[in-house]
C-alpha positions in Angstrom: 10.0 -29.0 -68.8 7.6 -31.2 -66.2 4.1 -28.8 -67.1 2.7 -30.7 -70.7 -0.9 -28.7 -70.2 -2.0 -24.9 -69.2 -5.3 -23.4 -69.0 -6.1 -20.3 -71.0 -5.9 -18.7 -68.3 -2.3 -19.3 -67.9 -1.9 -18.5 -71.2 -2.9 -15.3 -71.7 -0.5 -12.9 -73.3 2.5 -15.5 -73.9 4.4 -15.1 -77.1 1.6 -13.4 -78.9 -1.6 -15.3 -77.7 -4.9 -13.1 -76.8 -4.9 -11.2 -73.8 -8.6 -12.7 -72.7 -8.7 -16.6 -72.2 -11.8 -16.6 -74.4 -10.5 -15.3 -77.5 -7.6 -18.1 -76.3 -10.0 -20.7 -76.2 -11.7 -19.7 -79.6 -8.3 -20.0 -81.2 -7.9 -23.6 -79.5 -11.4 -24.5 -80.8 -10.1 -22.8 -84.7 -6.7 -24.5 -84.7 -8.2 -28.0 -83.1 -5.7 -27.9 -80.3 -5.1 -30.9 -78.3 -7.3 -30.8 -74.9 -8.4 -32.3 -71.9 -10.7 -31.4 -68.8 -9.2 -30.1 -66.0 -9.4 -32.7 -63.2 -11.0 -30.8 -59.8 -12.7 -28.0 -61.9 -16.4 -27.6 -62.5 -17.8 -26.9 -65.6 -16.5 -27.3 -68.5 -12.7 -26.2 -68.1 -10.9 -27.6 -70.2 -6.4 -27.3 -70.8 -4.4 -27.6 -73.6 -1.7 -29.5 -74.4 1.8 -27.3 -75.0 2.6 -29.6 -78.5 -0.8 -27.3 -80.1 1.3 -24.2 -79.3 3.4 -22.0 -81.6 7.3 -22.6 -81.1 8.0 -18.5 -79.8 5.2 -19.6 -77.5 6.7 -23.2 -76.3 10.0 -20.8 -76.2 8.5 -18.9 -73.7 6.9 -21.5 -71.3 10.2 -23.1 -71.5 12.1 -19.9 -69.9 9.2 -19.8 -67.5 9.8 -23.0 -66.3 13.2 -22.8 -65.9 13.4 -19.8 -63.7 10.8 -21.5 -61.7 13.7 -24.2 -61.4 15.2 -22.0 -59.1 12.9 -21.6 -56.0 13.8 -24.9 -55.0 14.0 -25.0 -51.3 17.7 -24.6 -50.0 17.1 -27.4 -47.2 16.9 -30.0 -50.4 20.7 -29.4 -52.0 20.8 -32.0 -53.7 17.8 -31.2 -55.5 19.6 -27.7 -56.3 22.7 -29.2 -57.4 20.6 -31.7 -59.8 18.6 -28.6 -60.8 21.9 -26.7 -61.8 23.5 -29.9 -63.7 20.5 -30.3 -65.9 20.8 -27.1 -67.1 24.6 -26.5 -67.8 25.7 -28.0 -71.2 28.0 -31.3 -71.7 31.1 -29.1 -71.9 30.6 -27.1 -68.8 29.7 -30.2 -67.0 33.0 -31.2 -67.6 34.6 -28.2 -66.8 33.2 -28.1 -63.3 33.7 -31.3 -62.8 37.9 -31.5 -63.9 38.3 -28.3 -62.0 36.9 -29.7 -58.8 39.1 -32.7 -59.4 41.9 -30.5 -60.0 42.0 -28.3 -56.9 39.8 -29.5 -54.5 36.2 -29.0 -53.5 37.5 -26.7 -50.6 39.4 -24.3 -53.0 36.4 -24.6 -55.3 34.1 -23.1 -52.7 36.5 -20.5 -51.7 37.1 -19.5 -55.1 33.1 -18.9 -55.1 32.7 -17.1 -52.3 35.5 -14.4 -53.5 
């Protein structure tokens, strides 16, 4: 996960949290969440930082962010491909990887696009 701090706005309704950032940012103030002030925002806007967060909460960002992982733009592959490895375990990694060496990236991709 890159994002480290969300507003209460973008926290609204996640794994159990308030539906209104203000009751969001009255639980902050009750818990003493870790914050900072939002940098280009009048006012007193302030973010918190995801370690103040419950774990089904942290759980949920997570699968957020990970989906998000996917609208990588196609003319970047590389940064698809990277995307993809990150996310497949050690064991599929090698999978992949000793298949491919087995039969051949060409047989690979035409196995795919059956």
């Amino acid at each position: 996960m890159n994002k480290e701090w969300y507003s209460a706005k973008e926290l609204v309704g996640i794994g159990g949290f308030p539906s209104t950032p203000q009751a969001i940012n009255q639980r902050a103030k009750s818990e003493g969440w870790r914050r900072q002030r939002r940098s280009g925002v009048q006012g007193k806007a302030v973010e918190y930082h995801i370690s103040s967060f419950p774990q089904e909460v942290v759980d949920e960002l997570l699968a957020r962010d990970e989906q998000a992982q996917y609208l990588i733009s196609s003319s970047q592959p590389e940064k698809v491909w990277y995307s993809i490895l990150l996310q497949m375990s050690e064991e599929e990694r090698q999978k992949v990887t000793s298949l491919i060496l087995r039969i051949g990236i060409n047989e690979f991709l035409r196995r795919l696009g059956d």
